[in-house]
C-alpha positions, 0 to 999 in steps of 0.5 A: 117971676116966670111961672113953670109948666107942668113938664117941669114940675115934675121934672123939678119933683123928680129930682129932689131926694126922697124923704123917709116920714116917720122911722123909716121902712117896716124892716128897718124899724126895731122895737126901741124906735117903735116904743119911741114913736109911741111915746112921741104920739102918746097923746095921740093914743090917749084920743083914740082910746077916749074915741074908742070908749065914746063911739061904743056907746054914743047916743045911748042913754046910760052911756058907760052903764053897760059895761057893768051891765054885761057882766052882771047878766054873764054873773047871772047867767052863770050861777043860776044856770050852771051852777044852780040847774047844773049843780056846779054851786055845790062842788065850788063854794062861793062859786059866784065869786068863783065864776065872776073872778075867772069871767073877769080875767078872761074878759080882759084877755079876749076884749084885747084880742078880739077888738086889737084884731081888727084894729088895723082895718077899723082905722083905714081911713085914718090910716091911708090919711096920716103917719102914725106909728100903726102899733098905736091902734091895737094899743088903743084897744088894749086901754079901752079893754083895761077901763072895762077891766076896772069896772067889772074888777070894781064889781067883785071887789063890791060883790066880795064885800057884800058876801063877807069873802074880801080877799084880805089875805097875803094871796092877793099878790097873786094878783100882780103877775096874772094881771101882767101875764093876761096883758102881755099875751093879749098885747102881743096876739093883738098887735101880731093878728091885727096885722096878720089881718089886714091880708087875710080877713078870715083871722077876725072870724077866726078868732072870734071861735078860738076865744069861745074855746079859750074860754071853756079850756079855763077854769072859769066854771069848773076848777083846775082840781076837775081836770086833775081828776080827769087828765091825771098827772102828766103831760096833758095836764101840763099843756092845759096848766101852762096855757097864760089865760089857765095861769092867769085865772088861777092867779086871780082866783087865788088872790080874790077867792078865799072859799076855796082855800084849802078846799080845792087844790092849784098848782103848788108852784103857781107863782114860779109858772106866771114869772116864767109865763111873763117871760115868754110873754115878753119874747113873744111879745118883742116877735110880734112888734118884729113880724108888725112892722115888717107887714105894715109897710103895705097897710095902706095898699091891702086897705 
């Protein structure tokens, strides 16, 4: 067999027609071809999720202990210093289940943002290696954040139960929408700066500042009726109630926070505003998958 040079290899490579790997370019891949690839690699992303949850704490002795343990010490810290020292506790009643449901809601948010931003560029190696549809490596960190999520929900269910406030009420439905709501918006911000990114990689830092000021433009530690008070009603009063991560933590305090029925007031049409949230939520989320896939197509080089 006459073996060729390698002039001719590379002629007999240039000839040969190029084969598309995976779904084709960036501009050409819709969202129903992405979803298609995700579930084709489903197993996939149950390993990086696994890898996720692993590497966080790998070699430490109590292992997934500390997910509970930094909500615990956020608890603390909140009720005694602001509600204690700051007096808060006495304009709030029961208000470290208040603080606690608010703090639960929003971490889920800001975990999905904050490590989905910076997915793209943690996984380089594996990214510059194989095909994979990219959309799995945010993903992966929207599943590691709803594990922790259910941990720290475990604890104010046990912390409601201790206290004699289970929220055995027909609110609890409230539930069901906020948690849709936190998860779409933290899916799509995280799928949309993950690839932002990758070309400038200020935005992770950036991020990191704009999540502290979403966590004080919530009613976390102080309630929806404070801002009332100061705002008024109007316009102003509005943008601060519309914002999906305000929405949410109302939800999750009407449907886990029963000292405050009655007590301290929430938009009337709390449930109309979610829908409408989660709606928007899923444009917003379509655009995002759109504006990924037309930037991944140079992922591996700006790697």
């Amino acid at each position: 067999m006459k073996l060729m040079s390698a002039q001719e290899r590379f002629a007999s490579l240039a000839r040969q027609d190029l084969v598309i790997v995976g779904s084709g370019s960036g501009k050409s891949r819709g969202v129903m071809t992405s979803l298609r690839e995700i579930f084709s690699n489903r197993e996939m992303l149950s390993l990086l999720i696994r890898r996720d949850l692993k590497s966080r704490y790998k070699d430490s002795a109590l292992g997934f202990v500390w997910t509970l343990v930094r909500p615990l010490t956020q608890l603390f810290i909140y009720y005694f210093v602001i509600g204690q020292f700051l007096s808060a506790a006495r304009a709030i009643p029961d208000f470290a289940i208040y603080v606690f449901t608010g703090l639960t809601a929003y971490g889920l948010f800001s975990e999905i943002v904050s490590n989905g931003t910076s997915s793209i560029v943690g996984n380089a190696g594996l990214i510059k290696k194989i095909y994979l549809p990219r959309e799995i490596f945010p993903l992966a960190c929207v599943g590691s954040a709803i594990f922790n999520f259910l941990n720290q929900f475990l604890i104010l269910i046990v912390a409601t139960i201790a206290l004699g406030v289970f929220p055995a009420t027909a609110d609890v439905v409230y539930l069901v929408p906020a948690l849709l709501v936190l998860l779409v918006f933290g899916t799509a911000f995280g799928v949309l700066l993950s690839a932002v990114n990758v070309y400038l990689r200020d935005v992770q830092y950036l991020v990191e500042v704009l999540l502290l000021l979403a966590l004080w433009a919530s009613p976390v530690v102080y309630s929806w009726e404070m801002v009332k008070g100061h705002l008024g009603q109007g316009l102003a009063l509005e943008i601060y109630t519309n914002n999906p991560i305000t929405l949410s933590v109302l939800g999750f305090q009407r449907a886990l926070w029963t000292g405050g029925h009655g007590v301290v007031e929430a938009p009337a049409d709390l449930m109309l505003r979610l829908a409408i949230a989660l709606v928007v939520g899923l444009v917003f989320l379509v655009a995002s998958q759109r504006v990924f896939a037309r930037l991944q197509g140079n992922f591996a080089q700006a790697l």
